[in-house]
N, C-alpha and C positions, 0 to 999 in steps of 0.2 A: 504494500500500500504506500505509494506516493507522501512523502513527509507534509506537501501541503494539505491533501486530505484527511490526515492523520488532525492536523490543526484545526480543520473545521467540523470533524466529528469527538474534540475535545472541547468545542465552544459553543455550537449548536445544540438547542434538546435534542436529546437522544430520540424521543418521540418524533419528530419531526423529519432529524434524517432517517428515520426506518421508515416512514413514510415516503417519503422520494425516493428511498435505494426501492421498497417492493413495486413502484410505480412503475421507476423512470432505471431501474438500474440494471446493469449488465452482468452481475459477478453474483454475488447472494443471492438475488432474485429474479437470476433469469431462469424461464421455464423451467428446463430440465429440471432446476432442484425444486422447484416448487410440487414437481408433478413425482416426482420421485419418494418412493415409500421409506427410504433412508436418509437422515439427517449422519451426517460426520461432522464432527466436534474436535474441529481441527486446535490442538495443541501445540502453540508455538515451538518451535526446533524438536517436533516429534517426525520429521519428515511424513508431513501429510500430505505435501504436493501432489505428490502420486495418485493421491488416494483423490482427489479431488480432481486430477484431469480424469482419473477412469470414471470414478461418476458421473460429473458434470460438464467436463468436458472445458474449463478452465481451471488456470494454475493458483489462482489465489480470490478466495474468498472472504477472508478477516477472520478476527481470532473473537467469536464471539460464546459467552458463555453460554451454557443451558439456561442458567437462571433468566438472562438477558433473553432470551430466544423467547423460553414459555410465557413473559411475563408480556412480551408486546405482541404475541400472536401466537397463546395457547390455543385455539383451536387448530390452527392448521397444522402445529404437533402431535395433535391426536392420534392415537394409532401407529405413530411412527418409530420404526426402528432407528436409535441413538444408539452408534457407536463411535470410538475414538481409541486412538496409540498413545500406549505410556511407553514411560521411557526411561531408564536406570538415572535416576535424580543425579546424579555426577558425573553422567556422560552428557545428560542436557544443560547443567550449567556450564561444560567445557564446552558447546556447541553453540551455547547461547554468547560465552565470551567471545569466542573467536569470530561467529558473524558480527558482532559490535567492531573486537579489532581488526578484521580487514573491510572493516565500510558499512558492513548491513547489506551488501546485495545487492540486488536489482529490485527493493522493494519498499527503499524509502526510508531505514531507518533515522528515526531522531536523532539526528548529529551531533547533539548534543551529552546522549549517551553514548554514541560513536569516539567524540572527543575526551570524556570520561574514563571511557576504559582504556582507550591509548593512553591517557596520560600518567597511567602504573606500568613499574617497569614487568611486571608479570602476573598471573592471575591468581596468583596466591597472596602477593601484596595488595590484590584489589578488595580481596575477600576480606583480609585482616583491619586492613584500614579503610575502608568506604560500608562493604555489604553487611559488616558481622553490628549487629543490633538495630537494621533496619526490617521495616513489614514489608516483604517481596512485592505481598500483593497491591500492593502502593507503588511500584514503579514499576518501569517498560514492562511492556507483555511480555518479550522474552524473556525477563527473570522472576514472573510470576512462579508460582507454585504453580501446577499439573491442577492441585483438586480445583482452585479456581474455576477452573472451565467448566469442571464436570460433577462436583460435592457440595451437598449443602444437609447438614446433616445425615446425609448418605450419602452413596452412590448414584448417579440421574443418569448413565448411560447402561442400554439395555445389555452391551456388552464391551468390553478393552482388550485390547490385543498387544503383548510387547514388544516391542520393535526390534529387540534383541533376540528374540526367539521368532521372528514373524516367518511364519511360510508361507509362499503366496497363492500357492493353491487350495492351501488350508483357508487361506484368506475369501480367496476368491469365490471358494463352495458356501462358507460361511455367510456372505453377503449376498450371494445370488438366490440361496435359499431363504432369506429375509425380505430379499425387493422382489421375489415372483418372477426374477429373468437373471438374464447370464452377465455378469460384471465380471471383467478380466482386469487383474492388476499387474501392471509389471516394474519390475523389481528397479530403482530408480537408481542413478548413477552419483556418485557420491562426489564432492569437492574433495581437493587434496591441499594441501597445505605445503611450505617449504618446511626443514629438516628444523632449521633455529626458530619458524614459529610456533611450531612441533612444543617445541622444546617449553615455551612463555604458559602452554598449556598443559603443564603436567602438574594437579592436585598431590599436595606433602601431606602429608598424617595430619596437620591441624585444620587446612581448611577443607578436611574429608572431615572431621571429627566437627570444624563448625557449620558447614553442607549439611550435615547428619541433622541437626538441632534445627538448621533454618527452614528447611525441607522434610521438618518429619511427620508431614502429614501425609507428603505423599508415599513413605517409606511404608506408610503403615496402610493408607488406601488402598495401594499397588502393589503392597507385599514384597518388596524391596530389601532384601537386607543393609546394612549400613557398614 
């Protein structure tokens, strides 16, 4: 999502633009997903890309919660099958670091969190002095917790699949038997990194042990050891 967009869906009621995105919009509420028996609850750096051109046939839809979903258009929820990818909480904080420090993509990252985490000399110094006593779910999506999207009280997806353990044909029977037709997913190509940025992202015993504490909600939604 484009960083100007990003700025007027942080300033505008949220009623409002979900009114012009299901109207007027091309991504969320084009056809396909609307007519489709499957919602996906795409969790930032869970690589749902994938999963979202095999559905719908575009690469990004926004990272919107459940809770956000049923509360401004519980009926059209109804009946629908909700799932989403977790993701081992210390390979998605190294994923979420490393897309901040080489840019955010091609999809708009806040530059200002871009700027943020380049200016620690590595992502254990980031953790130690900026992350450790902040509320995740209080800044950028990508370092939200997981249950955000999909926990309140409980569990709100009808099923989650690990992305460490994902098979895709397992996937694929899984889903098609849910939407009443045949969904193919294939298996996406991953970004590489050079050797020394490799290197800025490798988690030390303490900020595994302070990831543990920050994230353990998802440790324990998700069944995660620590």
């Amino acid at each position: 999502m484009a960083y100007w967009v990003r700025f007027f869906k942080d300033t505008i009621p949220s009623r409002v633009l979900w009114f012009i995105e299901r109207s007027f919009g091309k991504g969320f509420y084009k056809k396909k997903y609307r007519e489709s028996k499957i919602i996906f609850v795409h969790i930032p750096k869970n690589a749902g890309v994938f999963v979202n051109k095999s559905l719908y046939g575009v690469e990004h839809l926004g990272h919107n919660s459940i809770v956000n979903i049923m509360k401004y258009d519980r009926e059209y929820c109804a009946g629908k099958f909700f799932f989403c990818l977790s993701r081992n909480p210390y390979e998605r904080f190294v994923s979420a670091f490393s897309f901040l420090y080489q840019g955010g993509g091609d999809v708009g990252a806040d530059p200002a969190y871009v700027n943020l985490v380049r200016s620690y000399g590595d992502i254990n110094q980031f953790i130690m002095h900026w992350l450790r006593g902040r509320n995740v779910d209080e800044l950028d999506y990508v370092f939200k917790s997981q249950a955000y999207f999909v926990f309140d009280r409980k569990l709100l997806v009808d099923e989650f699949y690990d992305l460490g353990k994902l098979d895709m044909d397992c996937l694929s029977k899984s889903i098609s038997d849910a939407a009443g037709e045949v969904v193919k997913f294939e298996k996406e190509r991953r970004n590489t990194s050079s050797v020394a940025v490799k290197e800025k992202f490798k988690l030390d015993d303490t900020s595994k042990s302070l990831l543990g504490d920050i994230y353990s909600i998802d440790f324990e939604v998700f069944g995660y050891e620590k």
